[in-house]
N, C-alpha and C positions, 0 to 999 in steps of 0.2 A: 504494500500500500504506500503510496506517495502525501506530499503534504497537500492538506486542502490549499494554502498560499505558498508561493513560491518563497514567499520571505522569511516562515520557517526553518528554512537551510540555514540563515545567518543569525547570527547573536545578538539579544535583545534591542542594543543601543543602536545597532545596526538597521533592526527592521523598524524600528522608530522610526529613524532617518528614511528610511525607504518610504515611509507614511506617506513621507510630504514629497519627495520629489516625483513618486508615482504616479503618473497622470490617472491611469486608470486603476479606480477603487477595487477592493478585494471582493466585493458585492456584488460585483457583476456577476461574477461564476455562480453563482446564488439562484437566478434567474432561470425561471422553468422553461424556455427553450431557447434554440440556438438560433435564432432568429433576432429575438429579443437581448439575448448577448452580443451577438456581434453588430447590431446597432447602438447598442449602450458604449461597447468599447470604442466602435470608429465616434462615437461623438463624445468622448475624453478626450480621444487621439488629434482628433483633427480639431480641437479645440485648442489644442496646447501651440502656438505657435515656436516653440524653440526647444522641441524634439529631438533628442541628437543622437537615443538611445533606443531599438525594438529587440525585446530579447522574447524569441517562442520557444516553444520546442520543437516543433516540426515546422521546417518552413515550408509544406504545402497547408498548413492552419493561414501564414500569412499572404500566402496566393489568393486562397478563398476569400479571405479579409478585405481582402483591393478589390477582389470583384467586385464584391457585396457593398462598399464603397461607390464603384460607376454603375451600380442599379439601383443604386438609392443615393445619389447625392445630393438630389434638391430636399430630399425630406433631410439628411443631415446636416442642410446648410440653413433651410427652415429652423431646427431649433438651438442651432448654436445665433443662428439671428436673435430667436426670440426667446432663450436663455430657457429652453422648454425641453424636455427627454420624453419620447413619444411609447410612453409608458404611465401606466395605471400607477396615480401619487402613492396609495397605500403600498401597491411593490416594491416600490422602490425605496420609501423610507424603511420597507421591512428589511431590504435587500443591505440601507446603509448607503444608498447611493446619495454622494451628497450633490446639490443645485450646484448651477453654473452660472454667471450673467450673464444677460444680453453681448453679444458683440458682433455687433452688425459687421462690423469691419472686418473681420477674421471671415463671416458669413461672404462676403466678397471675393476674399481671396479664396474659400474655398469652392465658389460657384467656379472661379477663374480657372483654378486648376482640373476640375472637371471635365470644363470646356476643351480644356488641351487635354483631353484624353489620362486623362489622373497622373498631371504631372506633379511627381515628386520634389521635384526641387523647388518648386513654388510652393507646395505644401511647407516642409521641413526644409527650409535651407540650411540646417544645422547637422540633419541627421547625416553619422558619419557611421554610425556600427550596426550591424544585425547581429544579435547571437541569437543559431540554432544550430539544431543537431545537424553536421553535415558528413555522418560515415555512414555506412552499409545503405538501407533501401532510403535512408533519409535525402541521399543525395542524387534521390530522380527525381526531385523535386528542384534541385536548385538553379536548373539551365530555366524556368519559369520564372524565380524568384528575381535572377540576374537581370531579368528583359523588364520587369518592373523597377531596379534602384537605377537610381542617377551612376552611373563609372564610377563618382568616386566615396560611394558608398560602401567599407568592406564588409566581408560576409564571414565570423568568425566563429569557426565551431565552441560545442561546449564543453567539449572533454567527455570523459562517462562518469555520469554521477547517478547514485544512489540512494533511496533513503535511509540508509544505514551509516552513508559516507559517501567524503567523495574520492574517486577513485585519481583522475587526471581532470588538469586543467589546462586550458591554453596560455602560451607563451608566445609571442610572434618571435619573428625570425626563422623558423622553421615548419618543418610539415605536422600533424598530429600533436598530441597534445600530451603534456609533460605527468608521467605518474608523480602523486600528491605523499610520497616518502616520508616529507615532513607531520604531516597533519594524523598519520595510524601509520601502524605496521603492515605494510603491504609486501605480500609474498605472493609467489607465479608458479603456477602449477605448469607444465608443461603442456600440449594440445594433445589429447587422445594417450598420457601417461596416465594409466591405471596405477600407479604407485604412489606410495605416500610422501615421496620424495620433493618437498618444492622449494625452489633456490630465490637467493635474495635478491631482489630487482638489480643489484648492480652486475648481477652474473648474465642476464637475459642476453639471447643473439640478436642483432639485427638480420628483419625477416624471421625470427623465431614468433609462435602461437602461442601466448600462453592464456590460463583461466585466472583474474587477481582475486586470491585471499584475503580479507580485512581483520586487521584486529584491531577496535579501538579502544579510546580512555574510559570511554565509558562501562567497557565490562564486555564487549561482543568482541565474542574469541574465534576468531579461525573462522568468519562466515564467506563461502563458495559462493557468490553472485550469481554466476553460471554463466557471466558472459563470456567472449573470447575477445583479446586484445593481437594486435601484430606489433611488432616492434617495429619503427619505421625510422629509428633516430636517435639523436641523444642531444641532452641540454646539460653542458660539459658533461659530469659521469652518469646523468638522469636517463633512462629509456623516456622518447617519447613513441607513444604508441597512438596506433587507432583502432576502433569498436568495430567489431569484424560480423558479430551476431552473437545468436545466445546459445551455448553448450549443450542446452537440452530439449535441442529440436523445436523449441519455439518459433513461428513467426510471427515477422512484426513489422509488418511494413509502413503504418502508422498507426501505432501504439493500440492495434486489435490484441494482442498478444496471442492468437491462438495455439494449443497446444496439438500432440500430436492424441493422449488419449481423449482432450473433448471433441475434436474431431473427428474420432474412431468410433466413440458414443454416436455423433449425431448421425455418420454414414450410415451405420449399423441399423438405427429405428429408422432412418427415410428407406432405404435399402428393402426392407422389412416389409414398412407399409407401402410399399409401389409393389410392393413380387417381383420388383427387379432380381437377377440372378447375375452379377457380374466377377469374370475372370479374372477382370485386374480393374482395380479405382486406385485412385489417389488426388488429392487436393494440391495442388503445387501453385505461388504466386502466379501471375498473369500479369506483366508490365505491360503499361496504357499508359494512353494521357492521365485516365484516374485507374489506379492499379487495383486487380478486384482477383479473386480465385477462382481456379479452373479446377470442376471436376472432372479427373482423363478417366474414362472409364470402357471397359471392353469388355460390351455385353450383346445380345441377342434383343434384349428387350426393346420396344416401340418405342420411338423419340418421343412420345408424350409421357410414355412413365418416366423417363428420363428426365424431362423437364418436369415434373412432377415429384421426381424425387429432389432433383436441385432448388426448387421450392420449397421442399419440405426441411432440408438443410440450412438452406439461409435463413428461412421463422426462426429455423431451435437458435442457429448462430449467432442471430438478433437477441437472444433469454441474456445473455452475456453482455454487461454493460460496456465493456472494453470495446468491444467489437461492434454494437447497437449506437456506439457513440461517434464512433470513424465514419462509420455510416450517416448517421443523420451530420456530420459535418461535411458531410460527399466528399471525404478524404479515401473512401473506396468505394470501390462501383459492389455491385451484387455479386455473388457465385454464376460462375457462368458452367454450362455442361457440353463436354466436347468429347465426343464419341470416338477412340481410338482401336488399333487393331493389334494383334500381339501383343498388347501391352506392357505382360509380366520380363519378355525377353528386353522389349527396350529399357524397360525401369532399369533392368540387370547389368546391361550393357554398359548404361549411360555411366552406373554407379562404381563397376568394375575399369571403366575407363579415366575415371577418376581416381584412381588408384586403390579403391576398394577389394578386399578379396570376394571372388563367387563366394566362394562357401561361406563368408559372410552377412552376406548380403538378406537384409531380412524385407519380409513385406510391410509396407507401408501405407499408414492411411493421412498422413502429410510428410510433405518434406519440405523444407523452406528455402532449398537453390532456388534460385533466379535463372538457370541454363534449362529449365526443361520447354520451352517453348522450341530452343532448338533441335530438342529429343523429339518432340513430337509437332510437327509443325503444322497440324491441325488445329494449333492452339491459336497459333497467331491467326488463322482466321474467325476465331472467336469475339478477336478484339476488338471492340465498342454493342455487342453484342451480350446485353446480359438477361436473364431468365423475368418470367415477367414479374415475379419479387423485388426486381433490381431498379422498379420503377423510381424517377427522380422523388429522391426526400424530402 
């Protein structure tokens, strides 16, 4: 579980100060939908004229945020005119949202940059940093994010942080992002070492996998995160490393987190209730413009139970807040279902060319590579194509 405020992470006096330089209140997130949120935040945001600071986590959260921006900017230029939040009063003082005045003037300059197609630099002529996550699936998002900032606006990852601690952070000067040595005792397991053997960060390869260990002040002893880091560098004797994905078959391509046994649960009852009878399934990501999941499946069954079952799939995979909430931010598209042939030999193939052993190699009801579209390339004709579950949120 993560913090309800991001301010949390930092120490008292700290998020005090956060209080007040934070354009947008901690009450937003409060707000029963997301509709309602990201009108409340673009009208902090675009209220504050000397912004110099957007820190998300996912920068396809701040793609969608600019949209939502040029399809609604005369309503958000409306109430920063007339110092009004187009929200029900009793919500919002439940929520803690505090008023704003009138500023016709700012209301101007935000019709202005509208006008020019949501030009940034007239909005923020200050803003100079973005921090978001920008390794593993976070960074298919960011050739969009690039085409929205002004050039000289940088885009700087966040390191990998936890709620338990933080693991790395960023340093400029260099690639990935510096492990936090100083802050806990952080130890590196080696990638796919089943031994209890784990060496001290100054020992790591460059190009070497490891999983970080934490131990911190507080009393948490030896907790395994599950991610996987790469070593990519060094900050004099420091590894700096980047977040490669998660150890234990997780995906996560914006923060759905799905696992491989809830996924295996859901197949199994859709499976069930359709009288599909299939050879080979598996869920594996599906890169898009909005990246969604592919069920490959090699079955005999009629394309309606098919789509019937990948319906009945994405309901249950909506019960899950994680993944119910990617969605309703259209951070992913719906389960799409792609009817493949052989299936069990290519899974084998793909995985043993990887340099897995056969005899290894076990069945699978997710995997969370990014290469199986080009294992089976019935996939990429799936893409923008999703079940009618997948309808806009």
């Amino acid at each position: 579980m993560g913090f309800e405020d991001d301010r949390e992470y930092f120490p008292p006096l700290v998020r005090r100060a956060l209080g007040v330089l934070l354009p947008v209140p901690p009450g937003v997130a409060r707000l029963p939908d997301i509709e309602s949120c990201r009108h409340a935040t673009l009208r902090y945001l675009l209220a504050d004229r000397h912004l110099a600071l957007i820190s998300v986590w996912n920068p396809s959260f701040l793609v969608l945020l600019l949209e939502h921006a040029r399809a609604h900017g005369e309503a958000l230029a409306n109430d920063i005119e007339r110092g009004t939040l187009a929200l029900d009063p009793g919500l919002a003082r439940a929520s803690g949202l505090r008023p704003l005045p009138p500023d016709p003037a700012r209301a101007r300059v935000v019709r202005d940059a509208l006008a020019r197609g949501l030009d940034l630099e007239r909005l923020w002529p200050d803003l100079a940093l973005v921090s978001c996550w920008t390794d593993a699936a976070a960074s298919l998002a960011l050739p969009s994010l690039v085409n929205l900032l002004p050039a000289r606006v940088a885009i700087q990852g966040k390191g990998l942080l936890a709620t338990e601690g933080v693991v790395s952070f960023p340093i400029p000067g260099g690639e990935g992002s510096v492990l936090a040595v100083g802050s806990h005792l952080l130890e590196l397991f080696p990638e796919g070492d089943s031994g209890e053997c784990a060496i001290p960060c100054s020992r790591a390869e460059l190009g070497g996998r490891y999983r970080p260990i934490l131990t911190t002040g507080g009393g948490l002893y030896r907790y395994d995160l599950g991610d996987i880091v790469e070593v990519v560098g060094r900050f004099r004797r420091t590894p700096r490393v980047r977040f490669v994905g998660r150890a234990d078959g997780v995906s996560d391509l914006r923060g759905e987190k799905l696992s491989p046994a809830r996924v295996g649960e859901v197949l199994a009852r859709a499976l069930a209730r359709n009288r599909v009878e299939a050879r080979f399934a598996l869920v594996a990501p599906l890169l898009d413009e909005t990246p969604a999941y592919a069920l490959l499946i090699d079955s005999d069954s009629q394309d309606a139970a098919l789509e019937s079952t990948a319906q009945g799939m994405e309901d249950d995979l909506r019960e899950a807040h994680a993944y119910d909430h990617a969605r309703v931010l259209g951070q992913l598209d719906a389960l799409r279902v792609v009817r493949v042939r052989d299936g069990a030999r290519r899974f084998e193939q793909a995985l043993v060319s990887r340099g897995a052993k056969a005899g290894n190699v076990k069945p699978a009801s997710l995997h969370a590579g990014l290469f199986w579209p080009s294992v089976f390339p019935e996939a990429r004709a799936a893409a923008g194509r999703a079940v009618a579950a997948g309808a806009a949120p």
